[in-house]
MARNU-626656 format. One record per residue (C-alpha): residue number from 0; chain; y, z, x. Coordinates in steps of 0.2 Angstrom, whole numbers. Layout:
{resi NUM; chain A; north Y; up Z; east X}
...
This chain:
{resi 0; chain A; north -52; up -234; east -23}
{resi 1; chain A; north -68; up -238; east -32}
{resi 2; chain A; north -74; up -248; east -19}
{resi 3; chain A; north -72; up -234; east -9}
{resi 4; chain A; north -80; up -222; east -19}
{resi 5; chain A; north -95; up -232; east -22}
{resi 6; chain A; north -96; up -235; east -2}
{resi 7; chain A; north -98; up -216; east -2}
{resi 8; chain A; north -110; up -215; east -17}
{resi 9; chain A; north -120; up -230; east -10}
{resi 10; chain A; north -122; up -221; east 9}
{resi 11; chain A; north -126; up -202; east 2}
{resi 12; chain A; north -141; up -209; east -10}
{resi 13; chain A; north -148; up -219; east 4}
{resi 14; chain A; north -148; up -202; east 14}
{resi 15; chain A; north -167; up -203; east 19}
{resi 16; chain A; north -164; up -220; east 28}
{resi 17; chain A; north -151; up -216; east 37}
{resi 18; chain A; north -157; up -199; east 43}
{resi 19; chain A; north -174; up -209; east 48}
{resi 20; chain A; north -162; up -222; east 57}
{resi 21; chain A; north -153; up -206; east 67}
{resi 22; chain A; north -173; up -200; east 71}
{resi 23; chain A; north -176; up -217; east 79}
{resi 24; chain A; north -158; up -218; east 90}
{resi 25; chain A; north -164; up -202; east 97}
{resi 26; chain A; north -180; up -207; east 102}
{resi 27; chain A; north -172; up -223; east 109}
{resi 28; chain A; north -160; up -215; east 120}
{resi 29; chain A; north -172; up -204; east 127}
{resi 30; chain A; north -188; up -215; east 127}
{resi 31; chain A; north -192; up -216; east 143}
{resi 32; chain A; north -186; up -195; east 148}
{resi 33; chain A; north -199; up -181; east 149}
{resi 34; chain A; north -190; up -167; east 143}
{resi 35; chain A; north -179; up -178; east 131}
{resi 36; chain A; north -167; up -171; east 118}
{resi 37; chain A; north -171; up -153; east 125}
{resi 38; chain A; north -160; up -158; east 141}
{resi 39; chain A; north -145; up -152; east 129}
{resi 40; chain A; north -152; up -138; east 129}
{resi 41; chain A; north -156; up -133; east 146}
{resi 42; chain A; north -139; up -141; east 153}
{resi 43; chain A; north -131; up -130; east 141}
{resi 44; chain A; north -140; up -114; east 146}
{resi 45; chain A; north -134; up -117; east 163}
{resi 46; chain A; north -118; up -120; east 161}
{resi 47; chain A; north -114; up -105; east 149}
{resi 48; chain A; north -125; up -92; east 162}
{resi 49; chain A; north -115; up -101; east 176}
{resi 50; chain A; north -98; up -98; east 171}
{resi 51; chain A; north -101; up -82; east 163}
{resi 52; chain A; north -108; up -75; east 177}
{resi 53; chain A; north -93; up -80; east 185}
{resi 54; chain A; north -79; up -77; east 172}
{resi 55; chain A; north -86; up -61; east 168}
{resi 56; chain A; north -81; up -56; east 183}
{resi 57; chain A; north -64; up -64; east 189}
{resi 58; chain A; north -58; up -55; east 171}
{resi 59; chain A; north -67; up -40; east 172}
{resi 60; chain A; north -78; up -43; east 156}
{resi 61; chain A; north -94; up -33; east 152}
{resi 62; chain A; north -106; up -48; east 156}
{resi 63; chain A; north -115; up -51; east 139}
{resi 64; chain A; north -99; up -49; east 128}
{resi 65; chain A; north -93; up -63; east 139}
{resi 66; chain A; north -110; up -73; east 136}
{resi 67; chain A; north -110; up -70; east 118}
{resi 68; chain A; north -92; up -75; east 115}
{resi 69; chain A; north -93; up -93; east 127}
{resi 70; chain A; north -112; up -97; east 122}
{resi 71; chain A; north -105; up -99; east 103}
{resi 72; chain A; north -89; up -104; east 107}
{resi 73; chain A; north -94; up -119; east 121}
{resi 74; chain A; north -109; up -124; east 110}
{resi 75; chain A; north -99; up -128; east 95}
{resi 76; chain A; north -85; up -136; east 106}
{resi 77; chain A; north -99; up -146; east 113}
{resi 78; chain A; north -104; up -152; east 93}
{resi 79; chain A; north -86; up -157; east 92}
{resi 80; chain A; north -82; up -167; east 106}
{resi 81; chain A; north -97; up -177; east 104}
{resi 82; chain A; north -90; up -182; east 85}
{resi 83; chain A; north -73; up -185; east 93}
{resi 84; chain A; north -76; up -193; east 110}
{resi 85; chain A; north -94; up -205; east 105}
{resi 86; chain A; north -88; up -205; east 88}
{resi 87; chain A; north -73; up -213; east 88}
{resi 88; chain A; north -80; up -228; east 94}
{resi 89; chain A; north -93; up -229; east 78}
{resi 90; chain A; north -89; up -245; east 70}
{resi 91; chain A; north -84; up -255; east 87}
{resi 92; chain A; north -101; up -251; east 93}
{resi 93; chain A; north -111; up -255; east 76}
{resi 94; chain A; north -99; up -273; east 75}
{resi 95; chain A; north -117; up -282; east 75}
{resi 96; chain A; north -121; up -275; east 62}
{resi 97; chain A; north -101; up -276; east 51}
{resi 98; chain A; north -102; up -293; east 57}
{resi 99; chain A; north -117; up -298; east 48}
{resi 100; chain A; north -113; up -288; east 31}
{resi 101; chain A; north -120; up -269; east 35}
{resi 102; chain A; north -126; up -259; east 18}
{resi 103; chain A; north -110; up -250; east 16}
{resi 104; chain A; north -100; up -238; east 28}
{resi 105; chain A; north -105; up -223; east 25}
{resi 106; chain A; north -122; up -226; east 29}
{resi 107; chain A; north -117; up -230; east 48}
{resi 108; chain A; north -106; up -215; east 47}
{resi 109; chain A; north -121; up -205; east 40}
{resi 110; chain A; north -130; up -211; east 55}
{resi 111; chain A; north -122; up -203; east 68}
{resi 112; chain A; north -118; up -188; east 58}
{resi 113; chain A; north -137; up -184; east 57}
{resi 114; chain A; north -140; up -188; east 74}
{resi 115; chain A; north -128; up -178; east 83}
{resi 116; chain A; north -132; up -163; east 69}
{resi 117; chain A; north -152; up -166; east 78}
{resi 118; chain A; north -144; up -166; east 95}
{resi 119; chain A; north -137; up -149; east 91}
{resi 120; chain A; north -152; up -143; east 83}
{resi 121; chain A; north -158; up -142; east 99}
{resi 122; chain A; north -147; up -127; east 105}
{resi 123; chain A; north -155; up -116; east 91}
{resi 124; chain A; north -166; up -107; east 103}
{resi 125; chain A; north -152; up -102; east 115}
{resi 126; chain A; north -143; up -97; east 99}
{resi 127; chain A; north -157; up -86; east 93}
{resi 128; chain A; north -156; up -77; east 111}
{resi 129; chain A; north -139; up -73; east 111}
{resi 130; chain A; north -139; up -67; east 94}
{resi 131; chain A; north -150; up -52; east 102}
{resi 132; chain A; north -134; up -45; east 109}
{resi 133; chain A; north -123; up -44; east 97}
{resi 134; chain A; north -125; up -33; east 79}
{resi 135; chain A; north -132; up -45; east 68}
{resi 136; chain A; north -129; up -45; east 49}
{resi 137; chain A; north -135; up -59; east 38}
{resi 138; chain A; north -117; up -60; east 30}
{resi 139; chain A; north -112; up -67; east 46}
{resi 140; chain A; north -126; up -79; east 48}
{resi 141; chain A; north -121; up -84; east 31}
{resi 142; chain A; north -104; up -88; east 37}
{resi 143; chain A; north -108; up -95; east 52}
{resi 144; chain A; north -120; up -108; east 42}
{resi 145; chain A; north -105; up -113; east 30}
{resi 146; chain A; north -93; up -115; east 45}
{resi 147; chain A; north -106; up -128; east 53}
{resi 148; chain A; north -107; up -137; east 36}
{resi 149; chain A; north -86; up -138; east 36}
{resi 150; chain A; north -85; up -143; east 55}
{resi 151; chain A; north -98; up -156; east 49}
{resi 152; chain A; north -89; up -162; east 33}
{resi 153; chain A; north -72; up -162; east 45}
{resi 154; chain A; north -83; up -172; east 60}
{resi 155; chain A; north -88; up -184; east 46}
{resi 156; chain A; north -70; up -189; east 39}
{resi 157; chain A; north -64; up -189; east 57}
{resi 158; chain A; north -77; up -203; east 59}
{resi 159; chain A; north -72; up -212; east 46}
{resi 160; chain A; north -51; up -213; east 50}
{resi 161; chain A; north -51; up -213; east 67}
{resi 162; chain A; north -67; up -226; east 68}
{resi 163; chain A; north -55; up -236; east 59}
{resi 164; chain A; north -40; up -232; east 70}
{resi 165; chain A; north -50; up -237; east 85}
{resi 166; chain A; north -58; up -251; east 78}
{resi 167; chain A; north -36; up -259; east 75}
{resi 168; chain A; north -30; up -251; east 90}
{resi 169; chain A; north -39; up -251; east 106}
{resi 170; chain A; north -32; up -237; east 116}
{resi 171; chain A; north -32; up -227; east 106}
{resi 172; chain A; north -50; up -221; east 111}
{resi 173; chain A; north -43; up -218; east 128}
{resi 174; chain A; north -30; up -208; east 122}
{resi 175; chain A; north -41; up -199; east 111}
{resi 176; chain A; north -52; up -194; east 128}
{resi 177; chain A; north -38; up -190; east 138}
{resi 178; chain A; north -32; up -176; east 124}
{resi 179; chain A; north -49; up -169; east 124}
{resi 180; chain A; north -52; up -169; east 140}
{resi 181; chain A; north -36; up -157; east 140}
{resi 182; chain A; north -39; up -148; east 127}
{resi 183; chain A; north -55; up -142; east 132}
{resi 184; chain A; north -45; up -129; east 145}
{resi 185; chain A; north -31; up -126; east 131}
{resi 186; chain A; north -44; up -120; east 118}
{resi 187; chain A; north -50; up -101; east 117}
{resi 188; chain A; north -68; up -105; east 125}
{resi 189; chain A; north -68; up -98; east 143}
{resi 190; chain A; north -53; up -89; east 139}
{resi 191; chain A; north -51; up -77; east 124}
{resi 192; chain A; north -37; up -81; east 113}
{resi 193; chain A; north -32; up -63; east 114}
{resi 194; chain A; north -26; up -65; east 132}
{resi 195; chain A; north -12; up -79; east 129}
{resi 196; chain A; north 2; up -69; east 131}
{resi 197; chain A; north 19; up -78; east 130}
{resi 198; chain A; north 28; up -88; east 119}
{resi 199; chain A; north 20; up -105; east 128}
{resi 200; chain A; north 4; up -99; east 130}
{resi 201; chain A; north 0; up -92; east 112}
{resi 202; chain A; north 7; up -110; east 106}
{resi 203; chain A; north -11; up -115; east 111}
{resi 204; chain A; north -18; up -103; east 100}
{resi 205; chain A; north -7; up -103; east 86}
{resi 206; chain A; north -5; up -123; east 84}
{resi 207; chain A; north -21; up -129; east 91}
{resi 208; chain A; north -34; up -134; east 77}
{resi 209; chain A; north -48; up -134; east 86}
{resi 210; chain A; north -46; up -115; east 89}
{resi 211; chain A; north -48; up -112; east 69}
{resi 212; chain A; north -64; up -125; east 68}
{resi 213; chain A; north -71; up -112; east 84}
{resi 214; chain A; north -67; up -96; east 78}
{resi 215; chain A; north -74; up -98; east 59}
{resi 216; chain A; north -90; up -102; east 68}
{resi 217; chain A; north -89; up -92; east 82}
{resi 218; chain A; north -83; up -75; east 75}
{resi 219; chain A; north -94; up -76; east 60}
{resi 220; chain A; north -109; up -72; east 71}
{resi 221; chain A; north -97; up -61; east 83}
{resi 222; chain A; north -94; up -51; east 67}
{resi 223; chain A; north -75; up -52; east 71}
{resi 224; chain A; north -70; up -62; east 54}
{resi 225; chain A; north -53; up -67; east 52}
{resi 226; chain A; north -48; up -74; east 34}
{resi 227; chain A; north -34; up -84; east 38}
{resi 228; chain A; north -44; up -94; east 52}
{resi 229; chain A; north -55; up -99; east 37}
{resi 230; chain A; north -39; up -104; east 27}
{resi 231; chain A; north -34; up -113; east 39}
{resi 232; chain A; north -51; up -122; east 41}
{resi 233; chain A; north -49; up -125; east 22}
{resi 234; chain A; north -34; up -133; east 23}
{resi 235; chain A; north -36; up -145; east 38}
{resi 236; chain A; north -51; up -150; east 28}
{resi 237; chain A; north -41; up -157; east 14}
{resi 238; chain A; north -29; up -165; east 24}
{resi 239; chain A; north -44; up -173; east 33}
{resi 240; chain A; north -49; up -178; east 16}
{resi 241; chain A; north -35; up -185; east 11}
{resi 242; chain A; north -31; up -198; east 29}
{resi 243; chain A; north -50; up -202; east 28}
{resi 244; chain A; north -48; up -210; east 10}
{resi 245; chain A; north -33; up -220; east 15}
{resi 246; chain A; north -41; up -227; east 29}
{resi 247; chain A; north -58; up -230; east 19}
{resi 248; chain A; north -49; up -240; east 11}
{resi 249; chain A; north -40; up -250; east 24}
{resi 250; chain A; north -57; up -250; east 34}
{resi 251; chain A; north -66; up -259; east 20}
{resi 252; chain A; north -55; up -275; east 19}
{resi 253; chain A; north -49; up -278; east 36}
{resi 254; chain A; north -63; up -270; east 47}
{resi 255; chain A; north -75; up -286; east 49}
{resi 256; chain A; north -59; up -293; east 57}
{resi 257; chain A; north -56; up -280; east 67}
{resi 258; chain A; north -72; up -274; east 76}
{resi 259; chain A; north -74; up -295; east 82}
């Protein structure tokens, strides 16, 4: 365990190096594009006017409420599955650098955190926007701000354990693609969790945990905030904590091996 803890002590005091490193992975990826990192931006824009101009009307939805509710809702969801479908993959894809004795763990962890929170940074305009349509109230935003930073805690532990599970177990990051790729359609983001009626059907709300990670963010800035979603946030973060230790731990003796 202390190993572990000064991995993590080691990675958070070298955060300026590692949030540099994030800065040059962007640039890298998108050296040779015009537009570059904005792309998430206006792909997003499309997709959220697209299907709400659609949606809006195959439910019968005033058209901006229906904007307002997917616009946060899909943009958080596509924060998410960027941590869970490129992340899981972290430590096979940095095995170079594991291979020859990387600073610590958490700074590669670190790395992609800070990058995908860049990436995301780029949706603020279209966030801004929307926010025009909806009563604004700077306890909200307030809200809304700590629910990113929990989502982001939670994204980082997720790395951490199921980097390590992927790096043991192959498949499992097909398997892990497969269920989001699912869960996409069973989470409240084109539908609203209001409209699962049925025993079946409000399983999906009830048990899914990617609905609670949503909603804290989402309904913060709605103006619709639920306690219990928060608790439940809360929770799930602990129980994140306490997988991502163990496999910190597990991750530091046996991952060299592993990644080869």
């Amino acid at each position: 365990m202390s190993s572990v803890i000064l991995d993590l002590k080691k990675g958070f005091k070298n955060y300026n190096q590692w949030f540099y490193l994030s800065y040059l992975s962007i640039k890298r990826r998108y050296a040779m594009s015009i537009i570059g990192p904005n792309w998430t931006l206006i792909a997003n824009t499309f997709f959220i006017l697209s299907v709400s101009f659609l949606f809006s009307g195959l439910n019968q939805k005033v058209f901006s409420d229906y904007f307002v509710f997917l616009c946060f809702g899909y943009l958080i969801w596509t924060y998410i599955i960027e941590f869970v479908n490129s992340g899981n993959m972290i430590f096979l894809n940095q095995k170079i650098d594991i291979s020859n004795g990387a600073p610590n763990l958490t700074g590669l962890v670190l790395k992609f955190t800070f990058m995908q929170m860049l990436l995301f940074a780029h949706n603020l305009p279209l966030i801004i926007i929307t926010l025009f349509f909806v009563e604004l109230s700077l306890w909200g935003c307030v809200l809304a701000f700590f629910a990113f930073v929990i989502i982001t805690i939670n994204m980082f532990l997720f790395l951490i354990w199921a980097g390590t599970l992927c790096a043991r177990f192959r498949d499992v990051s097909l398997l892990i693609a497969t269920i989001m790729r699912i869960m996409f359609f069973l989470t409240p983001i084109i539908w609203h969790p209001d409209t699962a009626v049925g025993t079946l059907r409000n399983y999906f709300v009830i048990y899914n945990p990617f609905h609670y990670a949503i909603s804290v963010f989402r309904d913060s800035l709605i103006g619709s905030i639920d306690p219990f979603n928060w608790y439940i946030v809360l929770f799930m973060t602990v129980i994140n904590l306490f997988i991502a230790l163990i496999f910190f731990g597990l991750a530091k003796k046996h991952l060299v091996y592993w990644v080869q």
